[in-house]
C-alpha positions in Angstrom: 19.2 56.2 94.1 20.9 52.8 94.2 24.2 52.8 96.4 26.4 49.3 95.1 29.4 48.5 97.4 29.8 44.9 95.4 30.5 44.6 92.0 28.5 41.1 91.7 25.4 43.1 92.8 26.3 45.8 90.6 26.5 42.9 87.7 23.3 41.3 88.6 21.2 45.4 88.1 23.5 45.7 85.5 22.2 42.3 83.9 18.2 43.6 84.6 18.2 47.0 82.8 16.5 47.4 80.0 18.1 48.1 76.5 18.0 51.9 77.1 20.8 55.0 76.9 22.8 54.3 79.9 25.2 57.6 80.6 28.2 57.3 82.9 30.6 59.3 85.5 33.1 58.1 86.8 34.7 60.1 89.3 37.4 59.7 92.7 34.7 61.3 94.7 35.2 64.7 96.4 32.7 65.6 94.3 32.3 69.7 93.2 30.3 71.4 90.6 32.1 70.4 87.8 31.9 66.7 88.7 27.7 67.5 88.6 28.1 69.1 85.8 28.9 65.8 84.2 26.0 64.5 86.0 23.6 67.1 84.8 25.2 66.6 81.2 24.7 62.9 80.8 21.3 63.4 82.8 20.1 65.6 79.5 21.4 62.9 77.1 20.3 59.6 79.0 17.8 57.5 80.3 19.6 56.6 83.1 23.0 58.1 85.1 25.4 55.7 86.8 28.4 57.3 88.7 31.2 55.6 90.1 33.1 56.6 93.7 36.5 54.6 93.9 40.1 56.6 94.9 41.8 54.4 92.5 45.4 54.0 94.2 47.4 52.7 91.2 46.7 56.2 89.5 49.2 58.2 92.8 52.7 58.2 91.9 53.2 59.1 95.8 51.8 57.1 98.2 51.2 60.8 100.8 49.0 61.8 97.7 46.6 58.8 97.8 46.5 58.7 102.1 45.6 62.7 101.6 42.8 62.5 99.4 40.1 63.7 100.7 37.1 60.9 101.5 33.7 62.3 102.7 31.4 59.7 100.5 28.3 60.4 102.8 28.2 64.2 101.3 29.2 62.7 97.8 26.5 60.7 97.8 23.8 63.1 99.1 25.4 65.6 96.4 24.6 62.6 93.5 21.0 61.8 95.0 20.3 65.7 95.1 21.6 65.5 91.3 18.9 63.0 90.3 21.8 60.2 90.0 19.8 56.9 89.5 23.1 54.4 90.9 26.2 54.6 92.0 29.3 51.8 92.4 31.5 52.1 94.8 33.6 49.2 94.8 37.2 48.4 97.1 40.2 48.2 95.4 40.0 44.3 96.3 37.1 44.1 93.7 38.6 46.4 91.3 41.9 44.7 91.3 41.2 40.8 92.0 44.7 40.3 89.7 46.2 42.2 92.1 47.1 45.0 88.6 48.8 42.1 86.9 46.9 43.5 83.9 47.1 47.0 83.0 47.0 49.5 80.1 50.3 51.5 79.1 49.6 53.8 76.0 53.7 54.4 74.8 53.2 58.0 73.2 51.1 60.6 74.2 51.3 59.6 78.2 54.7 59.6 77.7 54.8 63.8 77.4 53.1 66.6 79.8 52.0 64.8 83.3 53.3 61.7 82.5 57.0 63.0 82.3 56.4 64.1 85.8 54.5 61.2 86.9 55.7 58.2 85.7 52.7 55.2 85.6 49.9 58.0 86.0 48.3 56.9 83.1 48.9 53.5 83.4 46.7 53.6 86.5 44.5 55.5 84.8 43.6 53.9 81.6 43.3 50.3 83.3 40.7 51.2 85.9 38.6 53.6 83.3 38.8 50.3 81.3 38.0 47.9 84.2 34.7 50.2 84.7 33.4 50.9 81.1 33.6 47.2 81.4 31.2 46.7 84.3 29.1 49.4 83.8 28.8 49.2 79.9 27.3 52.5 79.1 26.3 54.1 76.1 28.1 57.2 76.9 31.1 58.5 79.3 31.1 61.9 80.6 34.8 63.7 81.3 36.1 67.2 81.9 38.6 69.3 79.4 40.4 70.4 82.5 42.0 66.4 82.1 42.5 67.4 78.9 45.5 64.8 78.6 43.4 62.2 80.3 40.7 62.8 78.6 42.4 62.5 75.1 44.2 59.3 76.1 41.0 57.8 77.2 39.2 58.4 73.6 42.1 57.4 72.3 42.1 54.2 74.2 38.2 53.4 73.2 38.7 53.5 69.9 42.1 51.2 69.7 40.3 48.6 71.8 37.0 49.0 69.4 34.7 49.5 72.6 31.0 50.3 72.2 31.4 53.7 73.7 31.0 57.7 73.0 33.1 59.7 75.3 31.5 63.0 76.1 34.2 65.9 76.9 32.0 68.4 79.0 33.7 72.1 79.5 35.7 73.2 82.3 33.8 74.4 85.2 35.0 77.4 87.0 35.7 79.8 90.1 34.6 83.6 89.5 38.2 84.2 89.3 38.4 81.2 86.8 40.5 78.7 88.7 39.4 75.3 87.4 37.5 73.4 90.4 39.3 70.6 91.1 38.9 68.9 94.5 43.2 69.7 95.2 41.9 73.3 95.4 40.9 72.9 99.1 44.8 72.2 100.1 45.3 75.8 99.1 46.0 78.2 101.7 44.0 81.6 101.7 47.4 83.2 99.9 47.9 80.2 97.4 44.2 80.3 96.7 44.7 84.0 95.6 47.6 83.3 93.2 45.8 80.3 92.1 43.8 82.2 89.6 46.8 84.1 87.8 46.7 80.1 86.2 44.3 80.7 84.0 44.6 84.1 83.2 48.2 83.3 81.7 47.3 80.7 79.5 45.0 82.7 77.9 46.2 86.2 78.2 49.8 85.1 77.1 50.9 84.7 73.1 52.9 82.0 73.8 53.4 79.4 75.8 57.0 80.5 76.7 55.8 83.8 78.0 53.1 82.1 79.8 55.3 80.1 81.7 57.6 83.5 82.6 54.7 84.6 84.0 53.5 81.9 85.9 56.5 82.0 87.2 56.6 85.6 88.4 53.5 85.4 90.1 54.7 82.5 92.2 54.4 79.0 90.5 56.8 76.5 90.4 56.0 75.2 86.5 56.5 71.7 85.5 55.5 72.4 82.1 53.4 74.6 79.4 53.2 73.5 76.2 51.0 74.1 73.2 49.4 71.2 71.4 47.1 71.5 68.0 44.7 74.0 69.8 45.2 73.7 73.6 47.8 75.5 75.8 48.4 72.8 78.6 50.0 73.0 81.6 50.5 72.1 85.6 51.8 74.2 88.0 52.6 74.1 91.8 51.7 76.2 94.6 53.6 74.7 97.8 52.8 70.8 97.5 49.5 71.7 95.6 49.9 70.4 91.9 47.2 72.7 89.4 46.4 71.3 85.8 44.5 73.6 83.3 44.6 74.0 79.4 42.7 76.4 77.1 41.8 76.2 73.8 43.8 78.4 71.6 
């Protein structure tokens, strides 16, 4: 596995591969089963799986949230080589960023609603570095999780307004036996949050409506910043203490 810590060595590899289905992952590290589940999914599909590693700071409303995210990049990257990865880019946010994010993305609608009423420039963040790497990498095919489901929405949306060459590839929520969505915030739970954490999931689907799901997140203990029902997905985020859970199930 090739480990690229400069984007102008990335570019040159980049430059040498042959014209063959190149998947991609991009990912903020901390990596868990779902995030190899991505792997293992464009592995299937691809001739070749790139990942990226970069904690993309424009992306944390808070600045506590970005200095508390977790970092361990040597297990990451043993996790990825383990996973059969064939590259991954890990690039500063100096390399990412050489304007300084004088250029960025803002979508005016759907980022707008859900997580970007609560975190204002989220997405903004978002969509400019998942653009900035489809650019560098240039794959074929992008691999994301539906428990982003407004991210991952945004981003498709975003590829096909800006006519670029690529399929994003929604993979299926990975979960806990209990069925809380991994998510690499899940180890700032305490042992009592991590108990509740579950009763997430369950409401969403167990509940007819997205009110009564919310009453009931609530009675177990959550602090709701929203639940809302869109075409065929109940969406919503939740807090436990200073933990914030996002999850959504097709309805």
């Amino acid at each position: 596995m090739k480990v690229f810590t400069s984007i102008t060595d990335w570019q040159s590899y980049r430059a040498g591969l042959q014209q063959q289905p190149l998947g991609f992952v991009p990912t903020m590290g901390a990596l868990h089963q779902g995030h190899l589940s991505l792997v293992e999914a464009s592995r299937k599909q691809d001739a070749l799986t790139i990942v990226s590693i970069f904690i993309n700071p424009k992306q944390f409303d808070e600045s506590a949230d970005f200095e508390a995210y977790p970092n361990n990049y040597q297990a990451d990257l043993e996790k990825l080589e383990n996973a059969g990865v064939d590259a991954v880019l890990m690039p500063d946010a100096a390399q990412i960023y050489p304007d300084n994010y004088r250029f960025k993305v803002t979508e005016s609608d759907f980022s707008r609603r859900l997580c970007g009423a609560q975190r204002p420039g989220h997405f903004d963040g978002v969509l400019t570095v998942v653009m900035r790497l489809l650019n560098l990498v240039r794959p074929d095919s992008a691999y994301f999780g539906e428990k982003d489901y407004q991210q991952l929405q945004l981003i498709r949306d975003m590829t096909s307004a800006f006519f670029m060459p690529v399929n994003i590839v929604a993979c299926a929520t990975v979960r806990e036996t209990d069925g809380l969505a991994m998510s690499s915030r899940n180890q700032h739970l305490d042992e009592t949050s991590r108990a509740q954490a579950a009763s997430l999931y369950m409401a969403l689907k167990h509940s007819r409506t997205a009110s009564e799901a919310r009453q009931v997140l609530i009675g177990k203990g959550f602090d709701v910043d929203y639940v809302e029902d869109i075409t065929n997905r109940r969406l919503a985020a939740a807090r436990l203490g200073n933990t914030r859970l996002i999850d959504n199930v097709e309805i």
